[in-house]
C-alpha positions as protocol buffer text, in pm:
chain_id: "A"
residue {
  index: 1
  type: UNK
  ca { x: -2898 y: 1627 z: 869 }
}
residue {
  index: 2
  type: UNK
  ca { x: -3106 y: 1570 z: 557 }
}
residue {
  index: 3
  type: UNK
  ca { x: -3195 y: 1220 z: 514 }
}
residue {
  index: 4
  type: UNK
  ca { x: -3386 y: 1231 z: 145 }
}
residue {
  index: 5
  type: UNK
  ca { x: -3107 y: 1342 z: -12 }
}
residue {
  index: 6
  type: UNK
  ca { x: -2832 y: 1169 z: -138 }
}
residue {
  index: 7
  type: UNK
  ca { x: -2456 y: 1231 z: -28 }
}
residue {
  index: 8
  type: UNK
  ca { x: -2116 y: 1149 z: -157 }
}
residue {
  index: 9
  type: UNK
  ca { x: -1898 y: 929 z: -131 }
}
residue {
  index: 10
  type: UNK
  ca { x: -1528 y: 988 z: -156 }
}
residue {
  index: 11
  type: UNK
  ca { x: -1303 y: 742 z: -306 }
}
residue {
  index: 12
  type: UNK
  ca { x: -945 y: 805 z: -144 }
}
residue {
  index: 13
  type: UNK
  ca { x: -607 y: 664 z: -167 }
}
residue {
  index: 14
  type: UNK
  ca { x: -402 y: 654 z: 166 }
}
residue {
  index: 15
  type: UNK
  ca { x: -86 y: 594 z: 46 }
}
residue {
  index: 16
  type: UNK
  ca { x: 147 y: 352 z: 193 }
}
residue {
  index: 17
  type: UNK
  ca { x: 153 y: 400 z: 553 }
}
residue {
  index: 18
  type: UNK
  ca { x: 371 y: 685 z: 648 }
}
residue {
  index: 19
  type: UNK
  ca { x: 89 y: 983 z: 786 }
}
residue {
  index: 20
  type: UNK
  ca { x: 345 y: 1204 z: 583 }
}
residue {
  index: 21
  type: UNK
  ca { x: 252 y: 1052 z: 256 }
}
residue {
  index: 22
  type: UNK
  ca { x: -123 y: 1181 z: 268 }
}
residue {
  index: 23
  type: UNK
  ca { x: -212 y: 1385 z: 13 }
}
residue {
  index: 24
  type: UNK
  ca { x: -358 y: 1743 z: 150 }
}
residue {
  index: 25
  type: UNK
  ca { x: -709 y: 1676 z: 18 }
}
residue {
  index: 26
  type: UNK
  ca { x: -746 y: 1313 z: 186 }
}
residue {
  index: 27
  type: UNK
  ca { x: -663 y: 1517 z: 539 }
}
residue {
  index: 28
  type: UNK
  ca { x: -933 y: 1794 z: 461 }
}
residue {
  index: 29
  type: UNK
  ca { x: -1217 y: 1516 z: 354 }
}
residue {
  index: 30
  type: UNK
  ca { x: -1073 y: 1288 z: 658 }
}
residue {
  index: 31
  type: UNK
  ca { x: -1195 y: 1624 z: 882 }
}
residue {
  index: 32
  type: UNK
  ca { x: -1540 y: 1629 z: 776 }
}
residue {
  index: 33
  type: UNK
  ca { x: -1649 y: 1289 z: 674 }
}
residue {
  index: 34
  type: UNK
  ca { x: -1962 y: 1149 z: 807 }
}
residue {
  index: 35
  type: UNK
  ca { x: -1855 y: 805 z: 791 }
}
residue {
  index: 36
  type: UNK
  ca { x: -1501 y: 628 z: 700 }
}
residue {
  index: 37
  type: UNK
  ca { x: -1488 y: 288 z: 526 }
}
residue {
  index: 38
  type: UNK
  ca { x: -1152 y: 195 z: 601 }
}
residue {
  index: 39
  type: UNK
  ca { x: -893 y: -97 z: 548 }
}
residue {
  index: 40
  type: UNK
  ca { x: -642 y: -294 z: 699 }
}
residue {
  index: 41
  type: UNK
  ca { x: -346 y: -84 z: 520 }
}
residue {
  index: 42
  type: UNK
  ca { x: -419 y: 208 z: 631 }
}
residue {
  index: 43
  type: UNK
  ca { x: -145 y: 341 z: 871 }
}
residue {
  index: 44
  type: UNK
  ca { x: -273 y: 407 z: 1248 }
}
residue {
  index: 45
  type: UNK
  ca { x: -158 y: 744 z: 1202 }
}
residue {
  index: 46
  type: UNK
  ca { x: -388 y: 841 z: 957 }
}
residue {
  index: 47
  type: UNK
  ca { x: -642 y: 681 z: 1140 }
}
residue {
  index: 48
  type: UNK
  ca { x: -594 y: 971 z: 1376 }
}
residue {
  index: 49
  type: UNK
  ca { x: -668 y: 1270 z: 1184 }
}
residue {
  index: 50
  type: UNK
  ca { x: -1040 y: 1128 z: 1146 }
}
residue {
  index: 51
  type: UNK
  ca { x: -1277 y: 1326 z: 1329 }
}
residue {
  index: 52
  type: UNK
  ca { x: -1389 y: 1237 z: 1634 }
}
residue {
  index: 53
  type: UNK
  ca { x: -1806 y: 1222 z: 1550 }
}
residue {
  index: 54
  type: UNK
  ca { x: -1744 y: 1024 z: 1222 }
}
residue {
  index: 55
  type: UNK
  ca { x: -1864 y: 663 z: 1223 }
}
residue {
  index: 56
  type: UNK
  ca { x: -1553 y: 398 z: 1215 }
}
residue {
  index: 57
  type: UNK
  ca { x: -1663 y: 126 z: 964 }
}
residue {
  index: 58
  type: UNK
  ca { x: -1352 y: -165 z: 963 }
}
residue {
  index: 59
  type: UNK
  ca { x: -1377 y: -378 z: 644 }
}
residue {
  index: 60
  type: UNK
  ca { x: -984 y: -483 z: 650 }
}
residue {
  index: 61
  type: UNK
  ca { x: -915 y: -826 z: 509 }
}
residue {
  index: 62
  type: UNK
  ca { x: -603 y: -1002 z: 521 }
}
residue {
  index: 63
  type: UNK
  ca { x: -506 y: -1335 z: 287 }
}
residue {
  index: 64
  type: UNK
  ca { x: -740 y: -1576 z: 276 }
}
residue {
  index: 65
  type: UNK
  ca { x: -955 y: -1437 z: 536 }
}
residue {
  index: 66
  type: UNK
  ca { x: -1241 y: -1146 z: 446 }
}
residue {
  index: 67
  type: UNK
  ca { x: -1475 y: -1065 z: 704 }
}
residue {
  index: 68
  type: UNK
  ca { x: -1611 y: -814 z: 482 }
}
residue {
  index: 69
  type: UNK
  ca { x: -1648 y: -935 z: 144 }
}
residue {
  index: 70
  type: UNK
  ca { x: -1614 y: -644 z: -153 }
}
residue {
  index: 71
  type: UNK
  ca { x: -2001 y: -693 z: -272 }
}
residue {
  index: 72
  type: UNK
  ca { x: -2062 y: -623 z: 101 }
}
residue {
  index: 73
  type: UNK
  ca { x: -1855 y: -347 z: 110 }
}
residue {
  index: 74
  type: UNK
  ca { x: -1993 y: -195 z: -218 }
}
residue {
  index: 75
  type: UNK
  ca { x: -2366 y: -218 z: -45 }
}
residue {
  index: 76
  type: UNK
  ca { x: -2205 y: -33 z: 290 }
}
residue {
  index: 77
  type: UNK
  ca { x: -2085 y: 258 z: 80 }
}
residue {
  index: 78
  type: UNK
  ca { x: -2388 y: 315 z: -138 }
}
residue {
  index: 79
  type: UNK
  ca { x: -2623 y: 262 z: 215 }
}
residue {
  index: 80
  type: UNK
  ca { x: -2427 y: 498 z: 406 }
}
residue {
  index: 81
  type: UNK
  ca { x: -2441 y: 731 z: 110 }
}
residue {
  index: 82
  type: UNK
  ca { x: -2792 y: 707 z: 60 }
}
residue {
  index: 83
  type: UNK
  ca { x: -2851 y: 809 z: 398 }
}
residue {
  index: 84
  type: UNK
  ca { x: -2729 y: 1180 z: 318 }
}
residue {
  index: 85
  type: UNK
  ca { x: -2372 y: 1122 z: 424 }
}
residue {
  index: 86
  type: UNK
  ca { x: -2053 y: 1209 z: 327 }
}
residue {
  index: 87
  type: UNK
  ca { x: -1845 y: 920 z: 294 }
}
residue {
  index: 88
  type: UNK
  ca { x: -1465 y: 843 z: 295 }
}
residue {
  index: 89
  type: UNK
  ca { x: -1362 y: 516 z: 144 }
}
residue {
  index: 90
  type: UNK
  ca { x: -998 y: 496 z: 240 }
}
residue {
  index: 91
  type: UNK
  ca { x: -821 y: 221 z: 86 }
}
residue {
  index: 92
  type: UNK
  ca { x: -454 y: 151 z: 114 }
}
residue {
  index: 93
  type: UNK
  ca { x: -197 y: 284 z: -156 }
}
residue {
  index: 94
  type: UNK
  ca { x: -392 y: 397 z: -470 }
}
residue {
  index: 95
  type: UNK
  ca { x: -772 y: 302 z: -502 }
}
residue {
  index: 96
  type: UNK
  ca { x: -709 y: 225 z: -866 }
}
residue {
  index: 97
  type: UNK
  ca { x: -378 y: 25 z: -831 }
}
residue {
  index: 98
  type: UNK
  ca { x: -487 y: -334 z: -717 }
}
residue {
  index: 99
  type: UNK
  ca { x: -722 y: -160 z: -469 }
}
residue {
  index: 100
  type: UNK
  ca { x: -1082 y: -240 z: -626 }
}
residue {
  index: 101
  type: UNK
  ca { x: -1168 y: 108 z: -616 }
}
residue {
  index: 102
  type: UNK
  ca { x: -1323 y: 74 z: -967 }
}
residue {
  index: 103
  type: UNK
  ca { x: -1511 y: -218 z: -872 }
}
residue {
  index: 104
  type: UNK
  ca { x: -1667 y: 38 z: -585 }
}
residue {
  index: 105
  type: UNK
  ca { x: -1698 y: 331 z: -836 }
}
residue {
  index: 106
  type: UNK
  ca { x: -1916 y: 127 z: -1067 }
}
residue {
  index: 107
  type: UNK
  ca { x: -2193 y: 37 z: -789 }
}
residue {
  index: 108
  type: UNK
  ca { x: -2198 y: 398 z: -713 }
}
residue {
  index: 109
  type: UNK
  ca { x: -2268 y: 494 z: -1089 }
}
residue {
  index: 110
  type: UNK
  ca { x: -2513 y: 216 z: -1070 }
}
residue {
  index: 111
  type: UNK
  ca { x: -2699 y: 324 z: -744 }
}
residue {
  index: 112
  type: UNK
  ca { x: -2675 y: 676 z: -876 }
}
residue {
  index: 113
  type: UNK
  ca { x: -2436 y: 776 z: -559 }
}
residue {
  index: 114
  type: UNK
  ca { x: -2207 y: 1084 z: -666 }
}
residue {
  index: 115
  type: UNK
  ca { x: -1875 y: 977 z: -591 }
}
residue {
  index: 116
  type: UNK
  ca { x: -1543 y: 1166 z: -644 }
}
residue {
  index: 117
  type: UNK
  ca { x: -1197 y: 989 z: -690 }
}
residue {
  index: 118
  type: UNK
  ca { x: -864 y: 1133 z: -464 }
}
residue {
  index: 119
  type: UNK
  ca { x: -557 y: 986 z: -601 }
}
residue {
  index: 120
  type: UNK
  ca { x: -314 y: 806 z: -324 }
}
residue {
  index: 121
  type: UNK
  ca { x: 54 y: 745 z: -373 }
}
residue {
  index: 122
  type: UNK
  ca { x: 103 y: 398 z: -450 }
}
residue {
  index: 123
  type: UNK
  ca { x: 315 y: 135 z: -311 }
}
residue {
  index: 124
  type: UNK
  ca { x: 426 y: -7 z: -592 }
}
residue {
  index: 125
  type: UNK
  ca { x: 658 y: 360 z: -616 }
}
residue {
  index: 126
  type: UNK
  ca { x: 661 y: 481 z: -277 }
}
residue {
  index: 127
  type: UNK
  ca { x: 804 y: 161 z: -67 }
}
residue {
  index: 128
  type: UNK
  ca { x: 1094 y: 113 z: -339 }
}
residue {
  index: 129
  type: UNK
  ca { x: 1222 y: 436 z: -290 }
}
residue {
  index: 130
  type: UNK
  ca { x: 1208 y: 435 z: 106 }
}
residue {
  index: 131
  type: UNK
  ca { x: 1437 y: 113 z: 57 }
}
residue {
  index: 132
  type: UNK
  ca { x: 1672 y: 316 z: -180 }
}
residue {
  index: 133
  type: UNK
  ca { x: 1542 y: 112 z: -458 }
}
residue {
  index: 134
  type: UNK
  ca { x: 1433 y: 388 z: -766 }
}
residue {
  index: 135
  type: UNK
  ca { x: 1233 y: 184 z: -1008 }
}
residue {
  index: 136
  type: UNK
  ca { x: 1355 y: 333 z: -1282 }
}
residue {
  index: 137
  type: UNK
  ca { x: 1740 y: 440 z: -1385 }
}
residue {
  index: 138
  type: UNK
  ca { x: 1878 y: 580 z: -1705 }
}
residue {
  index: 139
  type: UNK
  ca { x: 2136 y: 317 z: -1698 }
}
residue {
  index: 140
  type: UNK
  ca { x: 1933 y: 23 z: -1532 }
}
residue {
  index: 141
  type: UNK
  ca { x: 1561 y: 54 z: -1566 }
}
residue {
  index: 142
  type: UNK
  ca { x: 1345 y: 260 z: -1884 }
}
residue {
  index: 143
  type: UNK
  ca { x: 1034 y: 126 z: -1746 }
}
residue {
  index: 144
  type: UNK
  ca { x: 837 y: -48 z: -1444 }
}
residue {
  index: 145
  type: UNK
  ca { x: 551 y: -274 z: -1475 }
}
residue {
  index: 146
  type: UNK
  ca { x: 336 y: -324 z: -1148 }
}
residue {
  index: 147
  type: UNK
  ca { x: 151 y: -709 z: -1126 }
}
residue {
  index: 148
  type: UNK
  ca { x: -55 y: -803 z: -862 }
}
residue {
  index: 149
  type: UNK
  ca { x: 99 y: -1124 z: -713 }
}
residue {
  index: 150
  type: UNK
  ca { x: -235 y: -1252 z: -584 }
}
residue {
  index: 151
  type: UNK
  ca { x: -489 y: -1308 z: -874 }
}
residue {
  index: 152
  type: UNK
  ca { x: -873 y: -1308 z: -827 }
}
residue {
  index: 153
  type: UNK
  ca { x: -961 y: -1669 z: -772 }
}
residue {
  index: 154
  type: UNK
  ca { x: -1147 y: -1896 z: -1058 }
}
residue {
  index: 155
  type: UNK
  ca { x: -982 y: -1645 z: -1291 }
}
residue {
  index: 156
  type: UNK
  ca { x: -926 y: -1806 z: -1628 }
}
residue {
  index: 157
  type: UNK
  ca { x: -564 y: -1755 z: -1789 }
}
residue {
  index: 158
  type: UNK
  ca { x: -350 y: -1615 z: -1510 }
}
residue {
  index: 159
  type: UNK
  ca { x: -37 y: -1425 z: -1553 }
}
residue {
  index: 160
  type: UNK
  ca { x: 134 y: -1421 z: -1843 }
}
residue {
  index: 161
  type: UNK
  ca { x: 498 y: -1439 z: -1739 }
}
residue {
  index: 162
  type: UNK
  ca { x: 677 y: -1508 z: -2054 }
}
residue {
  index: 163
  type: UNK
  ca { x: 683 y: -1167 z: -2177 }
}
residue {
  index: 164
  type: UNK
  ca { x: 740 y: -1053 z: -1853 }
}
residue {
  index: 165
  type: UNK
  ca { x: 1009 y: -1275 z: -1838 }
}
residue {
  index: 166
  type: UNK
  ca { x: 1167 y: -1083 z: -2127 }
}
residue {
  index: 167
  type: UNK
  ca { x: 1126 y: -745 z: -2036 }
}
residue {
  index: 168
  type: UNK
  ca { x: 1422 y: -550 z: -1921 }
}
residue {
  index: 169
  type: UNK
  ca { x: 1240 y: -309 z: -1692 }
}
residue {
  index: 170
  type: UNK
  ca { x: 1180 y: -319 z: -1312 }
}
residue {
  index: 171
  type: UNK
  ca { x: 873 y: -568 z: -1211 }
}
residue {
  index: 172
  type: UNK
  ca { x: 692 y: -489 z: -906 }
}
residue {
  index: 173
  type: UNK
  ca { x: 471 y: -714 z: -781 }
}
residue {
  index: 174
  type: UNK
  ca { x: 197 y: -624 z: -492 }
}
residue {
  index: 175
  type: UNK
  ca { x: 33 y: -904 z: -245 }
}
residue {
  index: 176
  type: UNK
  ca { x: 280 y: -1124 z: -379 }
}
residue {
  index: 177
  type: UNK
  ca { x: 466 y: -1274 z: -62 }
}
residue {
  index: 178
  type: UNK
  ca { x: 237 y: -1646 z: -63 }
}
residue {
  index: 179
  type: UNK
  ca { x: 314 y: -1643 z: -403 }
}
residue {
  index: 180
  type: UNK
  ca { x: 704 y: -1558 z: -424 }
}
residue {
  index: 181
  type: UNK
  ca { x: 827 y: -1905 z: -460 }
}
residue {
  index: 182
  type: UNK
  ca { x: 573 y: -1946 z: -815 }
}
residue {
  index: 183
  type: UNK
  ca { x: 681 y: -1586 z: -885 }
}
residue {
  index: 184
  type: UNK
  ca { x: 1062 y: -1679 z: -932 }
}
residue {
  index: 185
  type: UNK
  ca { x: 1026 y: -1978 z: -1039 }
}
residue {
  index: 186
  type: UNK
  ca { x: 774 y: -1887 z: -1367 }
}
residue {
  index: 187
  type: UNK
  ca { x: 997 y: -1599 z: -1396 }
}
residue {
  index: 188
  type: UNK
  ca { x: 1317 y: -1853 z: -1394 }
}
residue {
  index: 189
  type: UNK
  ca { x: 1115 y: -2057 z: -1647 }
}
residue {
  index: 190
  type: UNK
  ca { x: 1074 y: -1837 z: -1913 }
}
residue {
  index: 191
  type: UNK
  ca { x: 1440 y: -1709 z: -1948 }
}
residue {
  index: 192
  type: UNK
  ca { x: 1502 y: -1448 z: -1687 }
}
residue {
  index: 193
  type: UNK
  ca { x: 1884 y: -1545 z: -1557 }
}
residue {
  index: 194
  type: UNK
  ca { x: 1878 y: -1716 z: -1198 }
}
residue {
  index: 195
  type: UNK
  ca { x: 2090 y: -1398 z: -1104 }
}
residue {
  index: 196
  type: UNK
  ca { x: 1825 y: -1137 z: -1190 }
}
residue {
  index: 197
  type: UNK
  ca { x: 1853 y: -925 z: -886 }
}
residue {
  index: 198
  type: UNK
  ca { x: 1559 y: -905 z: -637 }
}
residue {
  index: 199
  type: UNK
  ca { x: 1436 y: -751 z: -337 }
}
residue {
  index: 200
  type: UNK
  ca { x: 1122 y: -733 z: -92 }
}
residue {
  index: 201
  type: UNK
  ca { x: 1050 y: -471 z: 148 }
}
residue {
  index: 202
  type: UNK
  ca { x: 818 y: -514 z: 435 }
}
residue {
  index: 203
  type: UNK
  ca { x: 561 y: -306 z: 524 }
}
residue {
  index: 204
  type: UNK
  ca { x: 730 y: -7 z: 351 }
}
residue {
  index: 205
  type: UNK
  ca { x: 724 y: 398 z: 490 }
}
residue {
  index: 206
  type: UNK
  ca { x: 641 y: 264 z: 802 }
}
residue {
  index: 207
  type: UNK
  ca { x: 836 y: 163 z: 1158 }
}
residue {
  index: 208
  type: UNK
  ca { x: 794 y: -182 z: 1094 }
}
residue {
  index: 209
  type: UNK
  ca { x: 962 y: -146 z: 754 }
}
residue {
  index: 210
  type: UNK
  ca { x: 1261 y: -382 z: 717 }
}
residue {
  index: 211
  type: UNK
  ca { x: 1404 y: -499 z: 357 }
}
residue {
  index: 212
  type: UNK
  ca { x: 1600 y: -792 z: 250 }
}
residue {
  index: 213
  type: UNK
  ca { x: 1764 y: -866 z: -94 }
}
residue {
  index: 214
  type: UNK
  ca { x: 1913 y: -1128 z: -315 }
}
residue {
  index: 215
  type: UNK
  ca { x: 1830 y: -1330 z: -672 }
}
residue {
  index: 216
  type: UNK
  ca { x: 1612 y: -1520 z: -822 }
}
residue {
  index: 217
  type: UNK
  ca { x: 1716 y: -1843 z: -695 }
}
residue {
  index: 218
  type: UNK
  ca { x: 1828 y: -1732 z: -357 }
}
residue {
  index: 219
  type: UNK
  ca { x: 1524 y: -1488 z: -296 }
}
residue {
  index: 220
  type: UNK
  ca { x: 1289 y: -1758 z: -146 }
}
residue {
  index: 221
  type: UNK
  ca { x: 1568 y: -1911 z: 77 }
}
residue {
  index: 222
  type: UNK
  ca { x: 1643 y: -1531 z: 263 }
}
residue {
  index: 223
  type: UNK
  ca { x: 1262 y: -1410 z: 245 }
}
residue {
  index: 224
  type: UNK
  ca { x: 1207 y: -1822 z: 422 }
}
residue {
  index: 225
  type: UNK
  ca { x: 1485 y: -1685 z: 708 }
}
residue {
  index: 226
  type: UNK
  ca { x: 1442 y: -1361 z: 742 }
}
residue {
  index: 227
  type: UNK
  ca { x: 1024 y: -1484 z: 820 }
}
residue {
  index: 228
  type: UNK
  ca { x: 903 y: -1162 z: 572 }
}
residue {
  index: 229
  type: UNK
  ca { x: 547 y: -1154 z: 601 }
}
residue {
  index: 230
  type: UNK
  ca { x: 259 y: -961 z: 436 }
}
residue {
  index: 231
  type: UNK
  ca { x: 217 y: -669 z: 325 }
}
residue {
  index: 232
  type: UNK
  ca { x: 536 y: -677 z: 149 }
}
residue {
  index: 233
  type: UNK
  ca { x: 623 y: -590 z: -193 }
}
residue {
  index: 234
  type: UNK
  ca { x: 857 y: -820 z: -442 }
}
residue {
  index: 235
  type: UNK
  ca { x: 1073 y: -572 z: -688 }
}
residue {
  index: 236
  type: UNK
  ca { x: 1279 y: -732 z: -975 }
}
residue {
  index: 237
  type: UNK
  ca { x: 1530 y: -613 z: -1128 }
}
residue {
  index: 238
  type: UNK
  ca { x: 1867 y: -428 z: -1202 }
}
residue {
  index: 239
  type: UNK
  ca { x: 1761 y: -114 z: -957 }
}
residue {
  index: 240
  type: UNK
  ca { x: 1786 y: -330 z: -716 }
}
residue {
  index: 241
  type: UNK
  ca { x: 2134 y: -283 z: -719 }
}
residue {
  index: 242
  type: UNK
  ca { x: 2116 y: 23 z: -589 }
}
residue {
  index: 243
  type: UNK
  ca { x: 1955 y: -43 z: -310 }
}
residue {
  index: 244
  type: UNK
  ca { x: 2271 y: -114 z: -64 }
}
residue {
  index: 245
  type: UNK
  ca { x: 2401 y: 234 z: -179 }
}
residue {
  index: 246
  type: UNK
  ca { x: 2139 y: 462 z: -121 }
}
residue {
  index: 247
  type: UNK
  ca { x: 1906 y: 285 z: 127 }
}
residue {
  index: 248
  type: UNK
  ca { x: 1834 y: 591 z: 375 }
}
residue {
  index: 249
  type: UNK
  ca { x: 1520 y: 462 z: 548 }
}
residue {
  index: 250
  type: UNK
  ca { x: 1665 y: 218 z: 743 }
}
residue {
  index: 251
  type: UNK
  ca { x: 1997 y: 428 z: 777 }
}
residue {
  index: 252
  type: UNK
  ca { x: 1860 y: 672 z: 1002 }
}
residue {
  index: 253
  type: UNK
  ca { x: 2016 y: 764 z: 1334 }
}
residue {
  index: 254
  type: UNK
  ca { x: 1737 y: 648 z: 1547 }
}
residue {
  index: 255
  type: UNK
  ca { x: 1569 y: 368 z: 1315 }
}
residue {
  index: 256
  type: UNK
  ca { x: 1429 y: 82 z: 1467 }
}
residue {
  index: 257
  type: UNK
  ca { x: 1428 y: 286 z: 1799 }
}
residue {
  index: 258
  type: UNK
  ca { x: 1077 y: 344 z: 2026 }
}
residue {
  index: 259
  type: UNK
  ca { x: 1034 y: 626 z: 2239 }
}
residue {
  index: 260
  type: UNK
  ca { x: 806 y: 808 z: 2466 }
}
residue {
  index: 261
  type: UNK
  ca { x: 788 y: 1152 z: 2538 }
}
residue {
  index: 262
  type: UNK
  ca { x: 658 y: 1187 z: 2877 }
}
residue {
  index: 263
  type: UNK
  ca { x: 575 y: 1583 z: 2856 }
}
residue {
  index: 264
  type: UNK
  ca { x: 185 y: 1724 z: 2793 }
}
residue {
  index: 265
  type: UNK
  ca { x: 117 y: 1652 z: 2403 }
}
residue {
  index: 266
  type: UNK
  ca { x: 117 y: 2088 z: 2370 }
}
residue {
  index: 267
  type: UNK
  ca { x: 460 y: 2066 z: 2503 }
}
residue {
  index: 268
  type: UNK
  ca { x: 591 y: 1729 z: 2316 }
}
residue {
  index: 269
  type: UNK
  ca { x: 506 y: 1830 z: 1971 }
}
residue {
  index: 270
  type: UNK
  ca { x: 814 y: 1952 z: 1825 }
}
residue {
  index: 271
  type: UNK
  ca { x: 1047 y: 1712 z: 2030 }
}
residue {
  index: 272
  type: UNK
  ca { x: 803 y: 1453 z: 1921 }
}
residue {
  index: 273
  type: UNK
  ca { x: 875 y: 1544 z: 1549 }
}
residue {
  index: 274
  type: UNK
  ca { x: 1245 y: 1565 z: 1548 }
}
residue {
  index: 275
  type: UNK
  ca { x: 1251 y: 1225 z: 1687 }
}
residue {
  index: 276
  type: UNK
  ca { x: 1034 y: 1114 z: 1418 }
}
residue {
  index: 277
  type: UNK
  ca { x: 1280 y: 1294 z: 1131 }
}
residue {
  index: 278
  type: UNK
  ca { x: 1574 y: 1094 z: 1292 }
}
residue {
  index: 279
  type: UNK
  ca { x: 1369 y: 782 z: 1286 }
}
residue {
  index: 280
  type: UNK
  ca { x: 1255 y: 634 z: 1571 }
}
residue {
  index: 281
  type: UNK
  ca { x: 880 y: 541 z: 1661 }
}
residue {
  index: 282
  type: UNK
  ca { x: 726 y: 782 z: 1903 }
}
């Protein structure tokens, strides 16, 4: 491999966790990368389709605690890059939705690293709708605002949450579960009635996904007994409603269920995948 010439680096999104959810591209570039820069979202699954001779480079944080910090990881991406490599940065979700992907797209232009950007589905859409929650509805929700729930610390201001107190769209807010009890309560604060329905769903599209629901002043109470932890996402609003009544996810036959398939993987494949389209964890 040349090493005087400079490679790429490949900006992806890896959607929420279900392997399904993958764009096409992100599975091609995951087949030929060099090197992938990956996080702690990123669903074991897709892990999987990496190929074998590619160099594994964890930089997965979780609250309050990264190994890795992002200047760090910027320097990783533009060495690796510089070596002649072809590089996959897979981040969680979107890389531009709360995912610092433009933070890592402006070293590149700065180190001169050609970089391209592949578009993930985000979370803030994609987990809603596996709880049966659409975040928008002619006759409930016109639009959807997406807030992180976790803001960049010594940042001056903060959220503004009187106009989103206001608003009668769908708020979703990401990384917000350590944050849910100032969340409602700002939210209560500036006008939005007690009763304003509310959900969270943890660690949506995946097995592990389990949802709850309630209001604004009950919401902390359930998330406190039903022990929701993080990643989980906080959706307000009217939709929520809705979610009872066409929750499908969690409704399947087999949900919740783990099995193993004892035949030769050539031989499990398609048993392997119905069990998987009825639900269960194989």
């Amino acid at each position: 491999m040349e090493t005087n010439k400079k490679g790429k680096v490949y900006l992806i999104g890896a959607g929420p966790g279900d392997v399904g959810l993958l764009t096409l591209k992100a599975a091609e570039l995951l087949k030929t990368a060099h090197v992938v820069v990956f996080d702690r979202l990123v669903g074991q699954d897709i892990l999987k389709l990496i190929n074998n001779n590619a160099l594994l480079i964890d930089v997965g944080k979780t609250a309050g605690n990264h190994p890795v910090p992002q200047h760090r990881i910027n320097e990783v991406l533009v060495e690796q890059a510089s070596q002649g490599k072809i590089v996959a940065r897979l981040k969680g979700g979107d890389c531009f939705v709360f995912g610092r992907g433009g933070e890592e797209a402006e070293r590149l232009v700065q180190a001169g690293i050609p970089f391209e950007i592949v578009p993930g589905i985000t979370s803030a859409i994609a987990v809603p709708a596996y709880a049966g929650i659409p975040v928008t509805h002619r006759d409930l929700a016109t639009s959807f605002h997406v807030i992180t729930g976790h803001e960049r610390e010594g940042k001056d201001g903060g959220i503004d949450f009187e106009p989103l107190a206001k608003l009668n769209g769908t708020l979703v807010f990401l990384m917000g579960v350590g944050n849910l009890q100032h969340i409602v309560q700002s939210l209560m604060a500036h006008g939005k009635s007690p009763q304003t329905p509310v959900a969270m769903i943890e660690r949506g599209t995946t097995y592990a996904q389990r949802s709850i629901s309630g209001d604004l002043q009950s919401i902390v109470q359930i998330a406190t007994e039903a022990n929701i932890q993080s990643p989980a996402i906080i959706v307000v609003g009217e939709v929520v409603t809705l979610k009872d009544r066409l929750s499908w996810r969690e409704k399947l036959p087999l949900w919740g269920k783990r099995i193993v398939v004892t035949r030769a993987r050539m031989q499990a494949s398609d048993m392997v995948q119905r069990l998987a389209q009825l639900g269960a964890q194989v």
